[in-house]
C-alpha positions as CSV (number, residue, x, y, z in Angstrom):
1,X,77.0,173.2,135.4
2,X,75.7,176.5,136.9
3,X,74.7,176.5,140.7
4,X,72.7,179.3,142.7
5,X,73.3,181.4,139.8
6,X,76.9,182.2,140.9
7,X,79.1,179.5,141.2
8,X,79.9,177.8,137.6
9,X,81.6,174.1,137.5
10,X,83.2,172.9,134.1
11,X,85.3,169.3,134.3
12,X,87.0,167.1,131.7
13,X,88.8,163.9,131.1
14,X,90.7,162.3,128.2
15,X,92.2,159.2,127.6
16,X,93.9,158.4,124.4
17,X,95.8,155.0,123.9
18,X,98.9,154.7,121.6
19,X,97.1,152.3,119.4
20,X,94.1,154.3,119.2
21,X,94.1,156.5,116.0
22,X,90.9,159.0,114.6
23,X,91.6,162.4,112.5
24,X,90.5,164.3,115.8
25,X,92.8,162.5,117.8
26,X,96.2,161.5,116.0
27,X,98.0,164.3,117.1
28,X,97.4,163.3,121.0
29,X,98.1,159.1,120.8
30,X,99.7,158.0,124.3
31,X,98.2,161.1,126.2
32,X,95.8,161.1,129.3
33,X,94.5,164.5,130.6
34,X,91.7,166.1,132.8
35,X,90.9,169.1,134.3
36,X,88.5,170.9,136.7
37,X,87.4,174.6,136.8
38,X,85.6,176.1,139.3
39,X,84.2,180.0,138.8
40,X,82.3,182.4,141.4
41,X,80.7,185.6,140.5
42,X,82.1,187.3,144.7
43,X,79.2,190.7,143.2
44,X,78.0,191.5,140.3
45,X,81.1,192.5,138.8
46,X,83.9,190.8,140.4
47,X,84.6,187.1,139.0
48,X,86.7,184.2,140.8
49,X,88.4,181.6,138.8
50,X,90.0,178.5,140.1
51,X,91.4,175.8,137.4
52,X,93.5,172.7,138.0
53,X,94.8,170.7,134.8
54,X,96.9,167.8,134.9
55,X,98.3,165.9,131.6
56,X,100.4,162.4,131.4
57,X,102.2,160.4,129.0
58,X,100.9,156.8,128.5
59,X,103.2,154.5,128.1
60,X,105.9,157.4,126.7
61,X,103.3,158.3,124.5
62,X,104.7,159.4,121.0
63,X,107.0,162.1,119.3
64,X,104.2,164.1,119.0
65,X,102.3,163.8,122.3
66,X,106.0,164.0,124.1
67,X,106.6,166.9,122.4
68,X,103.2,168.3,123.6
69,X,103.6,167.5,127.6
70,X,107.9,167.4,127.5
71,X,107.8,165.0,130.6
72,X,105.7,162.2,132.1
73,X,103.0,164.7,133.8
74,X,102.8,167.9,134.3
75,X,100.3,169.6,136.3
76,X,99.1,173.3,136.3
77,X,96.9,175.6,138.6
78,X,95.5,178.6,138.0
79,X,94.1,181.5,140.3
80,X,92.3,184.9,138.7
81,X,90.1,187.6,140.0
82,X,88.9,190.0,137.8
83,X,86.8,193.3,138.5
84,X,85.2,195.4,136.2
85,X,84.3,199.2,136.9
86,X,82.7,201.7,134.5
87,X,86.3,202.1,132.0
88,X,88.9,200.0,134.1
89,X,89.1,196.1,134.2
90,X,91.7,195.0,136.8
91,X,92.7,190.9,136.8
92,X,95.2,189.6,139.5
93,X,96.5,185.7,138.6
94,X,98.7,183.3,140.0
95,X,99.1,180.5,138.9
96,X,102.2,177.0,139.7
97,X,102.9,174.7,136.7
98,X,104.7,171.5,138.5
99,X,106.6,169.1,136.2
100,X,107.9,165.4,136.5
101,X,110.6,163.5,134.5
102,X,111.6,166.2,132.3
103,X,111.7,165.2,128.5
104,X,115.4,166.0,128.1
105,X,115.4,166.5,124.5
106,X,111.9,168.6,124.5
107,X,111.4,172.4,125.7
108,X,108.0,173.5,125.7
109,X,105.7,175.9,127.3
110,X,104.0,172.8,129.6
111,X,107.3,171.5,130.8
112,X,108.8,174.1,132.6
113,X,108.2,174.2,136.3
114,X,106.8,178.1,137.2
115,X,105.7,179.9,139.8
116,X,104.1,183.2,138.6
117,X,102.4,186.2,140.2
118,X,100.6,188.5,137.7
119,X,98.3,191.6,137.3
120,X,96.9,193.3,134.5
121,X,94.7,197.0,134.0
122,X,92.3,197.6,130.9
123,X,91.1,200.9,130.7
124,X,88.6,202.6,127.8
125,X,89.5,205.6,127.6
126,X,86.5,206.3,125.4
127,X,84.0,204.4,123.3
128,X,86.9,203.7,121.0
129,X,90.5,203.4,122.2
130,X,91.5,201.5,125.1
131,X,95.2,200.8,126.5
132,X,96.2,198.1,128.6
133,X,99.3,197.5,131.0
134,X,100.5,193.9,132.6
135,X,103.0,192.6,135.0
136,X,104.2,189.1,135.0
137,X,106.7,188.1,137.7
138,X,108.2,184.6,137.9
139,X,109.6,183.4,141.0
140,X,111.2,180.0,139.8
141,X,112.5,181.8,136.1
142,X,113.3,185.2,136.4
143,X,113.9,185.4,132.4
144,X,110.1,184.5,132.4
145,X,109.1,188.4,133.8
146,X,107.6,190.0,131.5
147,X,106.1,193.7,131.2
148,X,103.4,194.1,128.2
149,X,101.7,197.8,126.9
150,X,99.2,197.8,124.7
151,X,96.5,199.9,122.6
152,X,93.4,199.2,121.1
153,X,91.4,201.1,119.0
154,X,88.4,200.6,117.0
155,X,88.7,202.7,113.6
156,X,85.1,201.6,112.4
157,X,82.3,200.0,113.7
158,X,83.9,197.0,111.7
159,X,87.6,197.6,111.8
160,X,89.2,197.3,115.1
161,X,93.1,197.5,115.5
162,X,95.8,196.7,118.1
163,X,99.2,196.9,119.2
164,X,101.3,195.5,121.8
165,X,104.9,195.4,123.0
166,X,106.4,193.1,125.6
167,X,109.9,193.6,127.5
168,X,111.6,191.3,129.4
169,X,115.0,190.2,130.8
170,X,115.2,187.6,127.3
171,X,114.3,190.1,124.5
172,X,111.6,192.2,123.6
173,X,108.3,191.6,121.6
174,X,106.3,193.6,119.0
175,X,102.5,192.6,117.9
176,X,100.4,194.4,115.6
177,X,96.6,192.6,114.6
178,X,93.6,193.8,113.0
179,X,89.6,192.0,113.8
180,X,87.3,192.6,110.8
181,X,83.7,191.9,111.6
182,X,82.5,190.8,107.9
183,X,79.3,191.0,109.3
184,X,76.9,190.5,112.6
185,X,77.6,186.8,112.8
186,X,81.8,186.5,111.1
187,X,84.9,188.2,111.7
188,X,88.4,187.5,110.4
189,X,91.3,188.4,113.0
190,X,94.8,188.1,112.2
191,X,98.1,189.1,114.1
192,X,101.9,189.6,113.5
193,X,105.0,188.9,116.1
194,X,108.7,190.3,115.9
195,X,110.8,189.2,119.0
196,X,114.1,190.6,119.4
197,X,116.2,188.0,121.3
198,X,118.9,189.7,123.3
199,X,120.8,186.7,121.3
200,X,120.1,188.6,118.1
201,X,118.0,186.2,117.4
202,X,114.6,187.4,115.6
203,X,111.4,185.2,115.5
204,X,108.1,186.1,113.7
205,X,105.0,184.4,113.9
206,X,101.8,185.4,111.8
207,X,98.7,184.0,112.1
208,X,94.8,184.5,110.7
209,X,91.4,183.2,112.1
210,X,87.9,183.1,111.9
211,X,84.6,183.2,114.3
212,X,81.1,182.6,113.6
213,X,78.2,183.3,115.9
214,X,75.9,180.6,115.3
215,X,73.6,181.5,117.9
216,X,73.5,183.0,120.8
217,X,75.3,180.1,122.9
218,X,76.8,178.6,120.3
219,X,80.5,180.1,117.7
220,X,82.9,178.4,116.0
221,X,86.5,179.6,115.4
222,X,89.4,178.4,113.1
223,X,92.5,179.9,114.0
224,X,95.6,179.3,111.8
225,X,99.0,179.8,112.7
């Protein structure tokens, strides 16, 4: 819903019983979840975003749905303010991820409590190339700070290129992607990882996807990992 013309309300609810099974819906058997999002444009270009999701295990769910949430509920809120000049974007976050009955056996993103403070500054520094710089600070998990630089450029009007890298107390991170907009209404994206573990250890992760604009209010996307 969209109220006064500023203040923009968006809620959901699932509830998906063990025994209940559906190609859109076997991966998330035994898993309730809802959430509630709340934005307010403060002027014309400064946005307010407040968001509040919550997710639960019905009875233990399964392997896959435990895997998903990693404990019996976990609960996530999320702050943001974002202002937009002529060339800079600045966006200040914070946002507290709470968990209950930790799934000893699972580690995942969703099931580690966190308390993080975080900024970010996009600036163009013409119609073509624009750099970014974030901040993440975790107060629960320091090996969660993390301090991202990254570059964008768009080489054609259909051809746009980036580049990231990501430091933090666990490793570093190196991402390189390319967008190609086929045409008005499609565009292929795809993006390539390399994290250096202080471990040694060395993960990469590629992945492709796709976006239509239907219409003006209406795309579709396919991303593939």
């Amino acid at each position: 819903a969209r109220l006064f013309n500023r203040v923009g309300i968006e809620g959901y609810y699932k509830w998906i019983e063990g025994s209940f099974t559906t190609p859109s819906t076997v991966s998330q058997e035994g898993k309730e979840a809802g959430g509630l999002a709340l934005t307010f444009d403060v002027t014309p270009v400064t946005r307010l975003t407040a968001k509040q999701d919550i997710q639960r295990l019905i009875s233990n769910g399964n392997l896959q749905t435990q895997a998903q949430v990693g404990a019996s509920e976990t609960s996530t809120t999320l702050i943001q303010i974002v202002h937009e000049s002529e060339r800079l974007t600045l966006t200040g976050a914070y946002q507290l991820q709470q968990v209950r009955n930790r799934i000893g056996d699972f580690v995942t993103s969703t099931n580690q409590a966190s308390r993080i403070f975080a900024g970010k500054a996009d600036y163009a520094l013409n119609g073509r190339v624009s750099l970014s710089l974030a901040q993440q600070f975790d107060i629960v998990n320091k090996d969660n700070n993390v301090t991202t630089l990254g570059a964008q450029t768009k080489v054609t009007d259909h051809l746009t290129v980036r580049a990231s890298e990501a430091f933090s107390p666990q490793g570093t991170a190196t991402t390189v992607g390319a967008t190609q907009h086929v045409t008005d209404k499609i565009s292929l994206s795809s993006d390539y990882t390399v994290a250096q573990m202080n471990s040694g250890e060395v993960n990469k992760i590629a992945s492709v996807g796709a976006q239509s604009q239907l219409t003006d209010k209406v795309s579709t996307s396919a991303p593939v990992p």
